[in-house]
C-alpha atoms as one frame of an Amber mdcrd trajectory, in Angstrom:
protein
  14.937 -65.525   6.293  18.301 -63.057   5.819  17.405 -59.785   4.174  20.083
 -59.267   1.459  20.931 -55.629  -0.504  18.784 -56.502  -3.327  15.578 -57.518
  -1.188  16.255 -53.860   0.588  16.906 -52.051  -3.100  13.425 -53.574  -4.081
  11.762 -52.134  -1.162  13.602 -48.523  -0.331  15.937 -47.523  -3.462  15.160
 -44.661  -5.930  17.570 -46.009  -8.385  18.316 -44.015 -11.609  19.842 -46.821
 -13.879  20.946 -50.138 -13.992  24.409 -49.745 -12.556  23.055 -47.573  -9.770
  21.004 -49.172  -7.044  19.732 -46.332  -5.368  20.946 -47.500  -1.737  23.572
 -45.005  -0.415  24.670 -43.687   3.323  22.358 -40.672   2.615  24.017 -37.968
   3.899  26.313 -39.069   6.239  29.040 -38.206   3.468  28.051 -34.626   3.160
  25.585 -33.159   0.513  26.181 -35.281  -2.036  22.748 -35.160  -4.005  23.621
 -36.618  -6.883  25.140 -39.649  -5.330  21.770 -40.043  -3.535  19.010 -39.499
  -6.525  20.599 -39.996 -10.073  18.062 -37.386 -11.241  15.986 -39.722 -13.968
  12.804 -39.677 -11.766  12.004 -38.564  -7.727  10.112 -41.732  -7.505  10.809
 -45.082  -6.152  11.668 -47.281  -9.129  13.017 -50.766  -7.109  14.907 -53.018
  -8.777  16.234 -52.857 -13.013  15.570 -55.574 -14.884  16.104 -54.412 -18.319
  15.532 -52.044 -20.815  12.508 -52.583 -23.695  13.749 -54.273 -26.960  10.160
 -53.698 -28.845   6.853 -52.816 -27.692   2.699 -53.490 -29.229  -0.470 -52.840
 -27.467  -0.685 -55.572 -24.625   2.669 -56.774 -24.746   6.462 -55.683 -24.148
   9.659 -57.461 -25.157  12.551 -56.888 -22.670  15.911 -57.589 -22.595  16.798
 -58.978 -19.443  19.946 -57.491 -17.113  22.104 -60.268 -16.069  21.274 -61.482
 -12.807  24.285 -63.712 -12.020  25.691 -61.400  -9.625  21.733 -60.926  -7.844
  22.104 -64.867  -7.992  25.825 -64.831  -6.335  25.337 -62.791  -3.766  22.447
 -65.135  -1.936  19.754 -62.979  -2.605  15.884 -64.395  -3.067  15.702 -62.354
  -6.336  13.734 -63.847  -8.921  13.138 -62.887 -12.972   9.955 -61.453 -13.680
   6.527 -63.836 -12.986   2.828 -63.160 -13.667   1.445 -60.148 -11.028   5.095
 -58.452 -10.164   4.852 -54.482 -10.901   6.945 -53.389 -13.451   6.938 -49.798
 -15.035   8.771 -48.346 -18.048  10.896 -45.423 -17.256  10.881 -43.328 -20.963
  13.009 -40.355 -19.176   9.798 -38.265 -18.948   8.873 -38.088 -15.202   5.910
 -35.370 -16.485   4.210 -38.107 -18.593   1.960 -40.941 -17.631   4.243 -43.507
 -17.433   3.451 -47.483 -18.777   3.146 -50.010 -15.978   1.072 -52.285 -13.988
   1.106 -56.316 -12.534   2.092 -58.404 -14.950  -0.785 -61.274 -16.299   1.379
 -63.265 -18.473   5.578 -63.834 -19.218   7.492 -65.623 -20.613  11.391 -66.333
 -21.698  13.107 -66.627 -24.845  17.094 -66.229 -25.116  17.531 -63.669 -22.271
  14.278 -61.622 -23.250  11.411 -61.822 -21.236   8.317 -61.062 -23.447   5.222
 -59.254 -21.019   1.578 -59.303 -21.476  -0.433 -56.881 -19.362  -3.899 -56.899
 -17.900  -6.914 -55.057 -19.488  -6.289 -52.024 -17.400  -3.203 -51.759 -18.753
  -3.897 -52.417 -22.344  -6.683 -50.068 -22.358  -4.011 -47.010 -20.866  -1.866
 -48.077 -23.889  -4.489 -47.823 -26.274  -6.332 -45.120 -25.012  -2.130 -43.140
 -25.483  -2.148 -44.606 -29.099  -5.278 -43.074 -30.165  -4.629 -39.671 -28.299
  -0.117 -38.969 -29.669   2.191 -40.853 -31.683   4.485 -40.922 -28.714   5.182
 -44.306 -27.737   4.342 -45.849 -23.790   6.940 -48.297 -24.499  10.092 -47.403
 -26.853  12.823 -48.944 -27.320  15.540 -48.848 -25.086  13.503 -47.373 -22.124
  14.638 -48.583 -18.774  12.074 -51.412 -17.210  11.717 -51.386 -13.416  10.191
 -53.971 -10.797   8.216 -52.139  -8.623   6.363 -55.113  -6.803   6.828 -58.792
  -5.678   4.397 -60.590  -3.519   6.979 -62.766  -2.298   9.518 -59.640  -1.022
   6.845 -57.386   0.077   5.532 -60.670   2.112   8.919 -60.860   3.556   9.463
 -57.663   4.453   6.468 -57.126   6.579   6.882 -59.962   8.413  10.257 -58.458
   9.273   9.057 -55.437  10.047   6.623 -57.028  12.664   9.063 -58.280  14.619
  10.105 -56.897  17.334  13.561 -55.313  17.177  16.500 -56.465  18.769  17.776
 -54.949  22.094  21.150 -54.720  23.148  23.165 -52.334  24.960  25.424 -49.956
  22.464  28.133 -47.398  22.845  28.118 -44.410  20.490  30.917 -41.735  20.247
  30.731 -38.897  17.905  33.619 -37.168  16.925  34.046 -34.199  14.388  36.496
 -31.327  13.670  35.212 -27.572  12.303  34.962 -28.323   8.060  34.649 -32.154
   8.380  32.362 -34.625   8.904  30.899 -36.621  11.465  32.459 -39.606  12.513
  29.654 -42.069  14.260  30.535 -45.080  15.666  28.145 -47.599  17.201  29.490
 -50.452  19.159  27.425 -53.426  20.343  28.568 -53.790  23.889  27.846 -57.826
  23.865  28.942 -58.731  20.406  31.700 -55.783  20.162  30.248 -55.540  16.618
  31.199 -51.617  15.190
């Protein structure tokens, strides 16, 4: 199984918003903070998938991001299905935020409508009863924070044992700019 960008957003990326994954060359172009953590949230927030069209105790209505692109570029990505993580992102890191597996979806003209678990319904009532603030309002972003079948994936990756292969590295820099690494495989001549 390849590993594409959107497996590896799922998994590592703090992304801020839907047109910014969150995966970056850290800062190997200089202090660029902003370029590395949109400033929404510090946490991990994996991949978009929408933004919330209307919201009631137990269930969420979301308009889905177009995945064409997720679907060109050969990744396994899949919509939503019944235990991924997803969490609503209202802008207020400070404030419990709305999220949990999922126990029920399903589609209707590019929306995906959610039903949580008990757990989950009892967080959102429990916030009803206590402010008039709502968990889920509309136009929040909506993240997935878990699949089975990437996390599955991944650790099987990661229990491999890495590839070995001889590699050249030459550094080169100048007072004021930066770094210039380059990493050659010596058998595939791969930079």
């Amino acid at each position: 199984d390849g590993v594409s960008r959107l497996d590896l957003t799922h998994v590592f990326a703090r992304g801020q918003d839907g047109t910014h994954d969150g995966l970056t060359p850290g800062f190997f172009e200089g202090p660029k903070h902003q370029r590395l953590v949109r400033g929404r949230s510090p946490r991990h927030r994996g991949v978009h998938v929408g933004r919330v069209v209307s919201s009631n105790r137990g269930s969420l209505v979301i308009e889905m991001d177009d995945d064409d692109e997720r679907r060109m570029e050969g990744s396994n990505f899949r919509p939503l299905k019944r235990g991924d993580g997803i969490v609503v992102d209202r802008g207020m890191p400070q404030d419990r935020e709305l999220g949990g597996p999922i126990y029920d979806v399903m589609y209707n003209e590019g929306n995906a409508i959610i039903r949580f678990g008990r757990d989950v319904e009892r967080t959102w009532k429990e916030n009803d009863q206590r402010t008039s603030a709502a968990m889920a309002p509309k136009g929040s972003h909506v993240w997935k924070t878990a699949d089975a079948e990437i996390g599955k994936r991944m650790r099987r990756l990661a229990e491999l044992d890495p590839p070995r292969s001889p590699a050249k590295v030459a550094i080169e820099g100048r007072v004021g700019e930066p770094l210039t690494v380059r990493i050659a495989d010596e058998r595939s001549g791969r930079v």
